[in-house]
C-alpha positions as CSV (number, residue, x, y, z in Angstrom):
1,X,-6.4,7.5,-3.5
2,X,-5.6,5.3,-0.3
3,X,-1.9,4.3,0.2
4,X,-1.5,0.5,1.5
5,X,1.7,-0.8,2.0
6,X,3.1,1.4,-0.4
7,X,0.9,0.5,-3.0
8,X,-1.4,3.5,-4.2
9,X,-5.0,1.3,-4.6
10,X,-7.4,2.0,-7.4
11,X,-10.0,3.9,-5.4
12,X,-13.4,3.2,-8.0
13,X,-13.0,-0.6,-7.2
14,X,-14.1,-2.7,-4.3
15,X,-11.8,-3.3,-1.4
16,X,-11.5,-6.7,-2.1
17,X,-10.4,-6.5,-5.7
18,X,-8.1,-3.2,-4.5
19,X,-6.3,-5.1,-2.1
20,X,-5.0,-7.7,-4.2
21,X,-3.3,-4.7,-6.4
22,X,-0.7,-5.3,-3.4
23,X,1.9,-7.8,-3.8
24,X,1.6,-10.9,-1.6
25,X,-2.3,-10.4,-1.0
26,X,-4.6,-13.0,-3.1
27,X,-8.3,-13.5,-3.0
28,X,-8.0,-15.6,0.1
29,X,-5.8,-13.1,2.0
30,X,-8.5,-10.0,0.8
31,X,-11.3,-11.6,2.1
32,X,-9.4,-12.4,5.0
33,X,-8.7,-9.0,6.1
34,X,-12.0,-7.6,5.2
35,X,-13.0,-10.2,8.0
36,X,-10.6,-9.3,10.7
37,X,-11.5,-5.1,9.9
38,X,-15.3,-5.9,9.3
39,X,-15.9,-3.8,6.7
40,X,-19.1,-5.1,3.8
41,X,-17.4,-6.8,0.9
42,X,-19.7,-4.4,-1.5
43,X,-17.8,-1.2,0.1
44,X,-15.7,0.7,-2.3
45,X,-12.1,2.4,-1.8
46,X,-13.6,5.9,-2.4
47,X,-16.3,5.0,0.3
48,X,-13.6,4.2,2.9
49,X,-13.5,6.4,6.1
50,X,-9.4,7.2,7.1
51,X,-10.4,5.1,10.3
52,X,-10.9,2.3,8.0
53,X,-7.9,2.8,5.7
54,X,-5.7,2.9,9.4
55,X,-6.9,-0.4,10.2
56,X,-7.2,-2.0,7.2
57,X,-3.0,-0.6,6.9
58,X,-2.5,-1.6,10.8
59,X,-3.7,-5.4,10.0
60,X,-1.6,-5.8,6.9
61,X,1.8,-4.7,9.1
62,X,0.8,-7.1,11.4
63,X,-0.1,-10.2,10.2
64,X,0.9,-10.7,6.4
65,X,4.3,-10.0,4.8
66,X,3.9,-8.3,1.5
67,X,5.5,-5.5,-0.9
68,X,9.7,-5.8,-0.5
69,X,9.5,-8.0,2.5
70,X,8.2,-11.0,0.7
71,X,10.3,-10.0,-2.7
72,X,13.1,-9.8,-0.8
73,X,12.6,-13.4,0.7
74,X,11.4,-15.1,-2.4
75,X,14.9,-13.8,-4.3
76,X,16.8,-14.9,-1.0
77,X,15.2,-18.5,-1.4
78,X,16.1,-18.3,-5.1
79,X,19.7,-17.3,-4.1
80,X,19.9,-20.3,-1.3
81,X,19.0,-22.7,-4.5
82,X,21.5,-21.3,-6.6
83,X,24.3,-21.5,-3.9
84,X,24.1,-24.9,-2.7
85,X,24.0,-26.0,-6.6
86,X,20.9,-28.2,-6.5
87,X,19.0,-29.5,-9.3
88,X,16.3,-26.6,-8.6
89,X,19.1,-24.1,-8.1
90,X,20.9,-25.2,-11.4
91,X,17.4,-24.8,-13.4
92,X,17.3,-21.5,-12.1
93,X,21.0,-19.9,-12.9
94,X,19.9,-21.6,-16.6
95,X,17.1,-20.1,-16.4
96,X,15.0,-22.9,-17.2
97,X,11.5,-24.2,-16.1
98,X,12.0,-25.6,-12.3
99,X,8.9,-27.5,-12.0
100,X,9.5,-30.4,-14.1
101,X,7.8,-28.9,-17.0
102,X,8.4,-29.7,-20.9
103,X,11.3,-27.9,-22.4
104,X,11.7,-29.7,-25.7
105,X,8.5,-27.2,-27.2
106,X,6.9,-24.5,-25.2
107,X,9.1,-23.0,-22.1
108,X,9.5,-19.9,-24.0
109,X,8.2,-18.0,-20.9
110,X,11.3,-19.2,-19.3
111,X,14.1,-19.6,-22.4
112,X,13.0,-16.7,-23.6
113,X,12.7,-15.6,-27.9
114,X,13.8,-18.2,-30.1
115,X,17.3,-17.7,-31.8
116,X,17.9,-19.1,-35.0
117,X,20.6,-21.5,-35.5
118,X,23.4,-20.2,-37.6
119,X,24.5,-22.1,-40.8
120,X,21.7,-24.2,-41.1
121,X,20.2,-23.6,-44.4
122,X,17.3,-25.4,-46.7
123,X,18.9,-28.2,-49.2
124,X,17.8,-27.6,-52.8
């Protein structure tokens, strides 16, 4: 089992699909790095050489923020919203959808279970 990032990687799948098990690495960013370490995109975990797995590990350090890094920076610019009290921020302490989304149905992603309303009951 490879280690990247801190992130053991599924070793039966490609590297592509493996890489994006690590937080802050997409499809883009995969195919991106496969590039830079030219390795084939058909190449396997398990079929990786430690040479490979070093530079694959090296690039990742280097050029892309992922793992804690970019969590920690995403909750900081959360944080930055909330502090200065902005529309955005205020959504976010309420924990409401930010992005101009619907709220009167759906948004239970973000309101979270329904709660019944106490008192009301059926008229007979």
């Amino acid at each position: 089992m490879a280690r990247i990032a801190g992130v053991n990687i599924p070793t039966q799948k490609r590297v592509v699909i493996a890489l994006q098990y690590i937080h802050g690495i997409g499809p883009k960013f995969a195919g991106e790095i496969m590039q830079k370490v030219s390795i084939p995109l058909e190449k396997r975990v398990n079929q990786l050489s430690d040479q490979e797995v070093l530079q694959i590990r090296e690039v990742i350090d280097r050029d892309y923020q992922v793992e804690g890094d970019l969590r920690r920076e995403v909750s900081q610019n959360v944080k930055r919203l909330m502090d200065l009290g902005c529309y955005r921020g205020l959504r976010h302490r309420k924990g409401l959808p930010v992005r101009g989304q619907r709220t009167h149905t759906n948004a239970r992603t973000r309101k979270g279970k329904a709660v019944a309303i106490a008192g009301k009951k059926k008229a007979t």
